[in-house]
C-alpha positions in Angstrom: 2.9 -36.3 21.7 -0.5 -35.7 20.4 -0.1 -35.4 16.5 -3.2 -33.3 16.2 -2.9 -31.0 18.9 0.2 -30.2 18.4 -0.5 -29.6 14.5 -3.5 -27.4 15.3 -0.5 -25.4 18.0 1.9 -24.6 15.2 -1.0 -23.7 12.5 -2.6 -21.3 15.1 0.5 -19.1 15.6 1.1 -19.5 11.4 -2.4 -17.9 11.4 -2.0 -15.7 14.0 1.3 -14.2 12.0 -0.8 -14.4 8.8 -3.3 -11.7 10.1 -0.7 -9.7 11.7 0.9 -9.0 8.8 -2.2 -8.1 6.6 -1.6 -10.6 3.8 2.3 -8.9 3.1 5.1 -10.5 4.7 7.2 -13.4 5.8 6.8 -16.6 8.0 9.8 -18.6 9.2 9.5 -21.9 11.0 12.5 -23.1 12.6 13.7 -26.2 14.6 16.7 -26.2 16.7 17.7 -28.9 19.4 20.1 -28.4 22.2 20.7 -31.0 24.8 17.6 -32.6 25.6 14.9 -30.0 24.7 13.6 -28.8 21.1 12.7 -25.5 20.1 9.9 -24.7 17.8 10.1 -20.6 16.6 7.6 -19.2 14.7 8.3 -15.7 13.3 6.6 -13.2 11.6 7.3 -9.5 9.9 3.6 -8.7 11.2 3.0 -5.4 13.5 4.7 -6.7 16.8 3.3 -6.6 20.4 4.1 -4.4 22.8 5.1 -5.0 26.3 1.5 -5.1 28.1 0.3 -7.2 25.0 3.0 -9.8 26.2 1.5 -10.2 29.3 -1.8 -10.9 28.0 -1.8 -12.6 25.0 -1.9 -16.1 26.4 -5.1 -15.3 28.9 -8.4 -16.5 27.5 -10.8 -13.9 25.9 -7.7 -11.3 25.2 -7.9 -10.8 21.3 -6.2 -7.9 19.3 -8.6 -8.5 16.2 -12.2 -7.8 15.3 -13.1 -10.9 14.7 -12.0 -13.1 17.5 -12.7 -15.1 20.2 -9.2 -14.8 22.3 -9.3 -18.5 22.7 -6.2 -19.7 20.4 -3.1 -18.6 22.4 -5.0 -19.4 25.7 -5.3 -23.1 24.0 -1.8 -23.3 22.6 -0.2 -23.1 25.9 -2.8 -25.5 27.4 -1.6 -27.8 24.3 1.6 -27.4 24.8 2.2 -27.0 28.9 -0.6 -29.3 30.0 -0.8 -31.8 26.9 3.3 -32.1 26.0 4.8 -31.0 29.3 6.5 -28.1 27.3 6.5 -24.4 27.2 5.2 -21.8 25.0 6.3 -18.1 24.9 6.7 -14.7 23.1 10.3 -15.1 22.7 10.9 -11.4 20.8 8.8 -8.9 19.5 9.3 -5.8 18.4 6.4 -2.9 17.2 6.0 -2.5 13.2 8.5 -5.2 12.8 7.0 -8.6 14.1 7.3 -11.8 16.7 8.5 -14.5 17.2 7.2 -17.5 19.4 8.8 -20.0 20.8 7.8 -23.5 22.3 10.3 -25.7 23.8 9.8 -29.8 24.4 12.0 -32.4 25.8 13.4 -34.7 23.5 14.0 -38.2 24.5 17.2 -38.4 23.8 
């Protein structure tokens, strides 16, 4: 595992939950491990996605904010599928009341 890349993966979609809840809200990062994989969920109580954001958000230059390049998720899963053999994914989200991500690794044992 890259230390660093992975890092910059998890404070991205901290961000990313940060600005979709407009400063007001909650984060929660969780950690669970079953059999051999590990998954990572970050949630937020931000405005959600809805169903044809979920299909986009990951492809590069696809940004819902003013200010934005589209470039993080589009990175995250490179990070994460290409870099730690993992996956990444929007495992729930629901309009006006927030999302949660998910990446799963393999654990070594």
């Amino acid at each position: 595992m890259n230390p660093q890349l992975y890092s910059w993966t998890i404070e991205n979609l901290v961000k990313n939950g940060i600005d979709a809840m407009k400063g007001k809200g909650r984060i929660t990062i969780s950690v669970e491990k079953k059999s051999k994989l590990a998954f990572v969920r970050v949630a937020d109580t931000g405005k959600g996605l809805t169903k044809s954001e979920f299909r986009k958000i990951f492809n590069p230059g696809h940004t819902t904010k003013k200010r934005g390049w589209g470039l993080g998720l589009s990175l995250a899963k490179r990070i994460i599928e290409e870099y730690h053999n993992g996956k990444i994914k929007v495992l729930k989200s629901v309009p006006g009341e927030g999302t949660t991500m998910e990446i799963s690794l393999k654990t070594e044992h």
